[in-house]
C-alpha positions in Angstrom: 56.1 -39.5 -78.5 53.0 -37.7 -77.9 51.5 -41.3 -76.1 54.9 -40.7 -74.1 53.8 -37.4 -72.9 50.0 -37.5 -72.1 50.8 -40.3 -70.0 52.9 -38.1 -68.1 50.5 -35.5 -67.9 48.4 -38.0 -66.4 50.7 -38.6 -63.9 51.3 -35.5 -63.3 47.2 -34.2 -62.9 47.4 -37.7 -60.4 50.2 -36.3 -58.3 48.4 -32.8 -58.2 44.9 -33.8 -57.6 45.3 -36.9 -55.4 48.9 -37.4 -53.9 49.7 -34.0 -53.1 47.5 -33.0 -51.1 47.4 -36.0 -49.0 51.1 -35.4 -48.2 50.2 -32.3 -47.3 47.4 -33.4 -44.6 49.6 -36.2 -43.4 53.1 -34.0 -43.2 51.9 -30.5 -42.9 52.8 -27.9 -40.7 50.4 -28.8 -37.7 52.2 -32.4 -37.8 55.6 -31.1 -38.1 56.2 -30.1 -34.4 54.0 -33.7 -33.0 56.8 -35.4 -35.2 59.9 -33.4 -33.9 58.7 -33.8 -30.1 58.1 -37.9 -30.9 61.2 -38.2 -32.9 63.1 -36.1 -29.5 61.7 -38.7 -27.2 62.8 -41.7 -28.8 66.6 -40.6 -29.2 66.4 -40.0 -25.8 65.0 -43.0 -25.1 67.6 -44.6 -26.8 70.2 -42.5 -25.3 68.9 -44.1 -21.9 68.7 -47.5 -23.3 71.9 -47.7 -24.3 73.6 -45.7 -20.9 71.8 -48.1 -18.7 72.9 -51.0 -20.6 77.2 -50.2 -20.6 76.5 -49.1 -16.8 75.0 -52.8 -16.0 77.4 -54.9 -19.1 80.7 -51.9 -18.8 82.5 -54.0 -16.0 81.6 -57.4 -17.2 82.6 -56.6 -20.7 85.6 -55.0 -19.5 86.7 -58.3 -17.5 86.2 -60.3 -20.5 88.4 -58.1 -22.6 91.1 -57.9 -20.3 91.0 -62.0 -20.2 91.1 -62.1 -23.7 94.0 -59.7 -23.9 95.8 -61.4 -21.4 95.3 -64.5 -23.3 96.7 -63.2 -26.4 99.9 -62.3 -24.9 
């Protein structure tokens, strides 16, 4: 067992010298609120997306519908 555990010390003196503070760089605090503001702007993106799309496919969808339940009956 003592393989076993200095090859998780290894992996743990890895995660501490090299990984770590790489996340930290790439997700720290100064990259936090450019994230937020980029992840805001694609939901409403979306949001817009998807409102402009039932506006122009709503009435043509709803047609459809209505001739399939008619059909059914």
């Amino acid at each position: 067992m003592g393989h076993e555990q200095e090859f998780l010390m290894d992996i743990i003196a890895y995660w501490q010298q090299h990984v770590a503070p790489y996340l930290r760089a790439k997700f720290g605090r100064d990259e936090r609120g450019a994230s937020l503001v980029e992840y805001a702007l694609l939901v409403a993106l979306i949001a817009v997306v998807c409102i402009v799309a039932i506006a122009f496919l709503g009435k043509s969808a709803s047609s459809k519908f209505s001739n399939v339940g008619s059909n059914l009956q």
